[in-house]
C-alpha positions in Angstrom: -2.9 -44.2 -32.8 -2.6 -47.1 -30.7 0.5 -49.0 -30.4 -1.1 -52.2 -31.9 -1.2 -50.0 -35.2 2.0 -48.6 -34.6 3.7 -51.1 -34.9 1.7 -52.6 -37.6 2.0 -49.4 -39.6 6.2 -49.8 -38.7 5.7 -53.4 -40.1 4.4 -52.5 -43.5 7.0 -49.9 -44.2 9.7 -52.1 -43.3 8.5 -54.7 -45.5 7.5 -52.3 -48.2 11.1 -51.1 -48.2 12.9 -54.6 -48.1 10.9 -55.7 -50.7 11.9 -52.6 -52.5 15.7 -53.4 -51.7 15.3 -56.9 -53.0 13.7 -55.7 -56.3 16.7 -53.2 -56.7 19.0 -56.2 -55.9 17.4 -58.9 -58.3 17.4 -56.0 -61.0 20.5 -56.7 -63.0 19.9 -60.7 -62.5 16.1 -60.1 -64.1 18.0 -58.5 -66.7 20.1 -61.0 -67.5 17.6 -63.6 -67.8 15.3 -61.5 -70.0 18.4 -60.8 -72.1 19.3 -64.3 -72.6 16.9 -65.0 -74.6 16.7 -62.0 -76.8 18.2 -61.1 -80.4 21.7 -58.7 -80.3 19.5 -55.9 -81.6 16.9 -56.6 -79.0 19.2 -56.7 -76.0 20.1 -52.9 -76.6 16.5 -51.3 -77.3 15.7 -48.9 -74.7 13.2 -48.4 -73.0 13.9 -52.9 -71.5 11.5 -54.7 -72.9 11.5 -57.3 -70.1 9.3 -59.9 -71.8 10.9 -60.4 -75.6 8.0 -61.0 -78.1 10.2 -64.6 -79.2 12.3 -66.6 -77.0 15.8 -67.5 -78.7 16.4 -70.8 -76.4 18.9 -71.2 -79.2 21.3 -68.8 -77.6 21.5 -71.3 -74.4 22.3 -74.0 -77.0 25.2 -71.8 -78.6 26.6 -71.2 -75.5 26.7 -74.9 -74.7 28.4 -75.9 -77.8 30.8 -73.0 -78.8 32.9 -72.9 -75.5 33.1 -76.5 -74.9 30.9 -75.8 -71.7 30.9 -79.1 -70.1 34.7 -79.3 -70.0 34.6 -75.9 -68.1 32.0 -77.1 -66.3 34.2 -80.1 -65.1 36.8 -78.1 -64.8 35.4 -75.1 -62.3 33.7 -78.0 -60.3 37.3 -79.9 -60.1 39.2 -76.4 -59.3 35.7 -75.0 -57.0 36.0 -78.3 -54.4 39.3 -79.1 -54.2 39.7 -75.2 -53.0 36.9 -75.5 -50.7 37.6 -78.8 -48.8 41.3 -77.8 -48.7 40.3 -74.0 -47.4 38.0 -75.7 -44.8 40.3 -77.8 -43.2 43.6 -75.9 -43.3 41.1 -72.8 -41.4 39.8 -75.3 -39.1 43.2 -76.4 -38.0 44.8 -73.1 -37.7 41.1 -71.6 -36.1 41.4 -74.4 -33.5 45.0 -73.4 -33.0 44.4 -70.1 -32.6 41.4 -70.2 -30.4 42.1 -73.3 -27.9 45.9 -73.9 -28.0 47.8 -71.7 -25.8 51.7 -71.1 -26.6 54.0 -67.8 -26.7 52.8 -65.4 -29.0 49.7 -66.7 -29.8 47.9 -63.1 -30.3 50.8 -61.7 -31.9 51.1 -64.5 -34.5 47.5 -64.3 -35.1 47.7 -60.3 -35.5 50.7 -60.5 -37.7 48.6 -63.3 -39.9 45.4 -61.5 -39.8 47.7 -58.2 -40.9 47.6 -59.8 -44.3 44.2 -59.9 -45.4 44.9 -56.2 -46.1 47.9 -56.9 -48.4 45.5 -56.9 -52.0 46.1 -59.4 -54.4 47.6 -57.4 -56.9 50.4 -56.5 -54.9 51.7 -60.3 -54.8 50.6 -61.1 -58.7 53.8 -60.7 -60.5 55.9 -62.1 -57.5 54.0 -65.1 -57.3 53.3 -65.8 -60.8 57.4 -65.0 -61.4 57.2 -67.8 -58.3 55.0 -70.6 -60.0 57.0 -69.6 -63.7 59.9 -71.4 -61.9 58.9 -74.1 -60.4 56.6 -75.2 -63.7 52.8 -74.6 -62.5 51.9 -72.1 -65.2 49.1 -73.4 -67.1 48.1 -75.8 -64.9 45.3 -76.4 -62.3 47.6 -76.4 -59.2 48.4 -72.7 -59.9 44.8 -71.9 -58.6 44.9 -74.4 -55.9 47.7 -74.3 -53.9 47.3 -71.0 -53.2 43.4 -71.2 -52.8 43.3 -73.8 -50.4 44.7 -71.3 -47.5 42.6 -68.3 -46.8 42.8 -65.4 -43.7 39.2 -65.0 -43.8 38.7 -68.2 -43.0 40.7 -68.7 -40.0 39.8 -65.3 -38.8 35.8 -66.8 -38.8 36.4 -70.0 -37.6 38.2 -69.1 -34.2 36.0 -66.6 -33.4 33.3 -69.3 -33.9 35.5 -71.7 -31.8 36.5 -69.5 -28.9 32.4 -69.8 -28.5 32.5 -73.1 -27.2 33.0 -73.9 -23.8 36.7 -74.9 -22.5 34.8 -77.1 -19.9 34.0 -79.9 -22.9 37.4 -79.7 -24.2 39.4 -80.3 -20.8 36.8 -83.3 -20.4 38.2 -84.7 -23.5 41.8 -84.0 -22.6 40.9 -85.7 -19.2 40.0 -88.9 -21.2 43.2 -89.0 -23.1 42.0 -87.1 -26.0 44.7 -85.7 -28.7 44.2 -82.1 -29.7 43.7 -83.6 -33.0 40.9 -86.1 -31.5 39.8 -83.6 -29.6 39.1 -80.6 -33.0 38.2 -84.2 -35.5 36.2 -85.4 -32.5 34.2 -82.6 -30.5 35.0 -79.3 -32.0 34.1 -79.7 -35.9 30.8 -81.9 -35.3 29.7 -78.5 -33.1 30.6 -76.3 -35.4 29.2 -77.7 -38.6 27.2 -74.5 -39.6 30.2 -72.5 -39.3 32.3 -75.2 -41.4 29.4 -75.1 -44.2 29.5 -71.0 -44.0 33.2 -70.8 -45.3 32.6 -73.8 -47.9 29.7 -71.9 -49.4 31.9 -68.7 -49.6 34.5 -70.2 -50.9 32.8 -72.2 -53.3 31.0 -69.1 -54.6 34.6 -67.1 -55.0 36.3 -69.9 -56.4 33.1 -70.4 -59.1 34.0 -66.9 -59.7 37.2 -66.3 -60.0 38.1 -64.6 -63.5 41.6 -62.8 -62.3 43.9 -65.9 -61.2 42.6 -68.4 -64.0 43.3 -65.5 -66.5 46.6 -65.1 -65.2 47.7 -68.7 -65.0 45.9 -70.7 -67.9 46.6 -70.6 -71.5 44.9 -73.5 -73.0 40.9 -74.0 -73.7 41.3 -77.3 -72.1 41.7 -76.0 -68.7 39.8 -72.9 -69.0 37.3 -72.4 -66.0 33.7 -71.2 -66.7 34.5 -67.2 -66.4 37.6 -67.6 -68.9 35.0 -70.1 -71.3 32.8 -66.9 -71.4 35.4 -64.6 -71.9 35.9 -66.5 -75.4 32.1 -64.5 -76.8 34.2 -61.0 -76.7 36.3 -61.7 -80.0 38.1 -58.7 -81.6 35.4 -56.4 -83.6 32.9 -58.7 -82.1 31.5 -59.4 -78.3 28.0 -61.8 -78.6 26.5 -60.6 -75.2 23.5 -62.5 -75.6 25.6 -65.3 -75.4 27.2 -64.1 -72.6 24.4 -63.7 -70.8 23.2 -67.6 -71.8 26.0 -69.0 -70.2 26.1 -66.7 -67.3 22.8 -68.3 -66.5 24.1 -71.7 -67.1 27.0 -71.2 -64.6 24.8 -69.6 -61.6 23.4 -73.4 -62.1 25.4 -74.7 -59.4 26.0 -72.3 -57.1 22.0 -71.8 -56.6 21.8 -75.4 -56.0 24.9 -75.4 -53.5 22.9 -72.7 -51.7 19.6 -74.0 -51.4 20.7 -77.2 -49.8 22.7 -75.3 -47.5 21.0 -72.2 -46.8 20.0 -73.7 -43.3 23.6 -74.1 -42.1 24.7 -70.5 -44.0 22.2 -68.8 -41.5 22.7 -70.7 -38.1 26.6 -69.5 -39.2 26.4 -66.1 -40.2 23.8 -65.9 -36.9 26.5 -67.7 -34.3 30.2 -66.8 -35.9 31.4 -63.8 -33.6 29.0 -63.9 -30.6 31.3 -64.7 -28.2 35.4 -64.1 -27.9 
């Protein structure tokens, strides 16, 4: 066999067994789709029947009207962006910090902070919900922002991305009477724009979500984000999946769209973040 072939032959396999891997991956989103628009008793018949003989659009109409859908819509969108512009500035100030400011203990700060990404959220639930009791933020919004709009992760990503760029450009600026703060607004975050729009679309996708911390902290309907809205189909001797899986659809609405317009900058970040440090 000559190598030509070879490596066509290695081609098709690899192919043959990605597209196999995205098939396996798409599988339960197919599913939910196909059981969106199906009756209760026709969710649950085994063998799938993929393609129901009638499509209920009525269960995407339900969904819309018995949660109060556009108020949760509003109100993971208000909850969703706050988080994410907050998250990406507060990492890009402490990833600029930590990557291009030198001062005493720089790496052990940075260790000890990093340390805490493996401290799970469970562990700090009661304290801190005990913690937001007091001070009045139960029920309310600001419980799931305040703490949301600082995140390890982020910083950890951003200063390895920033610890890529050259020293040389940013001792020009200082040269010119730059501020460090000029110097990250200025030079730093216009080059690093694909790892800026990496951690938003993270974030954005957790925040959408989240189920745990919204569960914890709100009470009333009015300020229930989308996942707690859905929650409302599984009543006591009753759970309406199809529903469910309506406004599960509905919900990935957003986050689709917030990928496809920024899939570009995901890649060039994902690609970049790391390579150098």
């Amino acid at each position: 066999m000559s190598k030509n072939r070879k490596s066509a032959v290695e081609k098709i396999i690899l192919y043959l067994l990605l597209s196999l891997i995205a098939l396996i991956t798409l599988f339960p989103f197919i599913w939910m789709i196909s059981s969106s628009l199906k009756t209760e008793t026709e969710m649950f018949v085994f063998p799938i029947q993929w393609i129901p003989e009638v499509f209920h659009w009525e269960n995407y109409e339900k969904a819309w009207k018995m949660t109060s859908f556009p108020l949760a819509l509003f109100n993971s969108l208000k909850v969703s962006v706050i988080i994410t512009i907050g998250q990406v500035l507060t990492s890009a100030m402490a990833g600029y910090a930590f990557a291009k400011i030198k001062f005493r203990g720089r790496n052990k700060v940075f260790i000890g902070y990093l340390a805490t990404m493996m401290v799970p959220f469970q562990v700090v639930m009661i304290p801190q919900f005990i913690l937001f009791r007091k001070i009045g933020l139960i029920n309310n919004h600001l419980a799931l922002i305040l703490p949301g709009i600082f995140t390890v992760f982020g910083v950890f990503m951003l200063k390895q991305f920033f610890m890529g760029i050259p020293d040389e450009i940013l001792e020009a600026a200082r040269i010119d009477g730059c501020s460090e703060a000029g110097i990250m607004f200025r030079v730093v975050i216009p080059l690093s724009k694909a790892a800026l729009s990496s951690l938003a679309i993270f974030t954005f996708r957790w925040q959408w979500n989240d189920y745990l911390a919204p569960l914890i902290y709100l009470n009333d309907k009015e300020l229930f984000t989308i996942p707690l809205a859905l929650s409302t189909f599984r009543m006591e001797n009753l759970t309406l999946y199809t529903l469910i899986m309506a406004g599960s659809v509905i919900s990935l609405v957003p986050v689709i769209l917030v990928f496809l317009f920024t899939q570009k900058y995901l890649i060039q970040g994902i690609a970049m973040t790391g390579l150098k440090g």
